[in-house]
N, C-alpha and C positions, 0 to 999 in steps of 0.2 A: 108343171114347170118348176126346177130348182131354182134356186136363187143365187145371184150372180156370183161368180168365179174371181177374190179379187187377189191383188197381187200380196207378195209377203207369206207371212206366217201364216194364216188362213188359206192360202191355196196351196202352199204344204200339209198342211192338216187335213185338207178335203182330198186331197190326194193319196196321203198318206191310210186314211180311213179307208179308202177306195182298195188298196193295196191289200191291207190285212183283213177286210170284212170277211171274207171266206176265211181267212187261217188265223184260230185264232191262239192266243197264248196259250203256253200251258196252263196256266193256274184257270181261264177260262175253259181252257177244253175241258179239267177236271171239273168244274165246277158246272157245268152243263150236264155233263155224265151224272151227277150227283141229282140233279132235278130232273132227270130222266128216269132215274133209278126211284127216285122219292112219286113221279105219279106213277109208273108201271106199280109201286106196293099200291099205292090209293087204288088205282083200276082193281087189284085182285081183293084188297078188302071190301069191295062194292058188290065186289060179282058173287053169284052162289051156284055161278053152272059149269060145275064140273069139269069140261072140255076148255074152258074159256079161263076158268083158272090155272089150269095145267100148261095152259100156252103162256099166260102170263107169267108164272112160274119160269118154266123156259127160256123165258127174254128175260128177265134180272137174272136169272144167274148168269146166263150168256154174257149179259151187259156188266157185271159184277168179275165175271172173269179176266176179260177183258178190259177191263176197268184197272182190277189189282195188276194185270200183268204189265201194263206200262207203267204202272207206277212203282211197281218194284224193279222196272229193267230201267226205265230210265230215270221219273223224274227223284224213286228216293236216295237213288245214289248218288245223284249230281247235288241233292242236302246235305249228303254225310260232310263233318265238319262247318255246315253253313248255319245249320236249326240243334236246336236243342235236342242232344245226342238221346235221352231217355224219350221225348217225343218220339222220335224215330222208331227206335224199338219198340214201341208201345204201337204204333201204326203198326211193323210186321206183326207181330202177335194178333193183333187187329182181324187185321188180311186171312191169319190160319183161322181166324175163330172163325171167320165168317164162312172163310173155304170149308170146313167142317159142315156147316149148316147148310152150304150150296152143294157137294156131293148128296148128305142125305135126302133133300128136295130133289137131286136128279135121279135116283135111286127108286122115289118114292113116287106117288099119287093123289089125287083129291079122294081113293076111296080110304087111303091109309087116315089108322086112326089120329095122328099126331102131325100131319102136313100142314092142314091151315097154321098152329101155333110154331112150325120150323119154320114157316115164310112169315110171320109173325116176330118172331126172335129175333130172326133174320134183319128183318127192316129196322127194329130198335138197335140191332148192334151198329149197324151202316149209320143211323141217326145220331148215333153217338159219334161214331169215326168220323164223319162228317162236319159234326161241331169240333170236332178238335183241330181239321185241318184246316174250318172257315174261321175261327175265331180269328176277331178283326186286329189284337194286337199280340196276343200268344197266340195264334195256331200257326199251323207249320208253313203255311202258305204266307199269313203276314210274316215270319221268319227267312223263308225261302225270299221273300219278293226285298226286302230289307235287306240282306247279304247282297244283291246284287246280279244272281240269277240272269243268263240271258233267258227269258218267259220266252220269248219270240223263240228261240234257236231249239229250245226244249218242245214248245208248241208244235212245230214241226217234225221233231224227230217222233214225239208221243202221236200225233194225226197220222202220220206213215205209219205207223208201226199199228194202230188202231185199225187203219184199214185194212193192212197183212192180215192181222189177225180173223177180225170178223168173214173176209172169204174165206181163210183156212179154216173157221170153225163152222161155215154156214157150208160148207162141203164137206169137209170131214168129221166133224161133229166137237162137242167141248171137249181139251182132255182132261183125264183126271187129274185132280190138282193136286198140289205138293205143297204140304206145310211143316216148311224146313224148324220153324222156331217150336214147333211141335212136334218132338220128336218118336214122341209114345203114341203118334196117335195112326190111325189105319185110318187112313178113307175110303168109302164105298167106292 
């Protein structure tokens, strides 16, 4: 049994709570994906059988893919002029390094000599992008959330577009990715 329902600003609140617990902001829905991302690497640094690696592998990139693509279609554009304009750019380059490291893991295998250290690299770069968009008073998110951001109205457009995505690539597969701020480079 909860506890009683009373009038005022507390039954707006519980209400409210009620309202958004399934949908959440954006800065949460990114920050979710990012602790999902952080144990899917733990699971593959644990494991040492082969099949079970390469499926793990599979899901972070997937989840990585989809991860960068809402955040470059929707929420870093809706930063531009909000966060620290060199932040910004420093995230896309970010986004190619990593896309680099996630075509050659798709490319690749657990028999290939240099795989475990590409999903390795991999997770330290994410770890690093990670602290730069969690930092609690410069990262892009305490930036984003300070400008004034609708979280909610981005949360929503980034969750729809999450979900588009994941069936389009759980049927059609991941596409190859494009790392526009990288211009010299080929991906696999």
């Amino acid at each position: 049994m909860g506890r009683p329902l009373r009038a005022g600003g507390l039954f707006r609140l519980e209400i409210q709570n009620l309202a958004t617990a399934d949908k959440p902001d954006a800065i949460a829905l990114l920050k979710a994906d990012h602790r999902k991302v952080e144990d899917l690497f733990a699971k593959f640094e644990a494991t040492k059988e082969a099949g079970k690696k390469k499926a793990l592998a599979d899901q972070i990139c997937m989840e990585l893919t989809i991860h960068t693509k809402i955040e470059e279609d929707v929420f870093y554009p809706a930063c531009e002029g909000k966060v620290e304009e060199d932040l910004l750019k420093e995230a896309y380059v970010e986004h190619d390094g990593a896309k680099v490291l996630v075509a050659e893991i798709e490319a690749s295998g657990p028999g290939d000599e240099f795989y475990d250290s590409k999903v390795k690299v991999l997770s330290e770069m994410i770890e690093h992008h990670v602290q730069e968009e969690e930092q609690r008073v410069e990262g892009m998110f305490a930036q984003a959330r300070k400008a004034g951001l609708d979280m909610d109205a981005l949360g929503d457009r980034m969750a729809s577009e999450k979900e588009r995505l994941m069936a389009t690539y759980k049927t059609s597969g991941v596409p190859k990715p494009e790392a526009p701020t990288l211009p010299g480079t080929r991906l696999a």
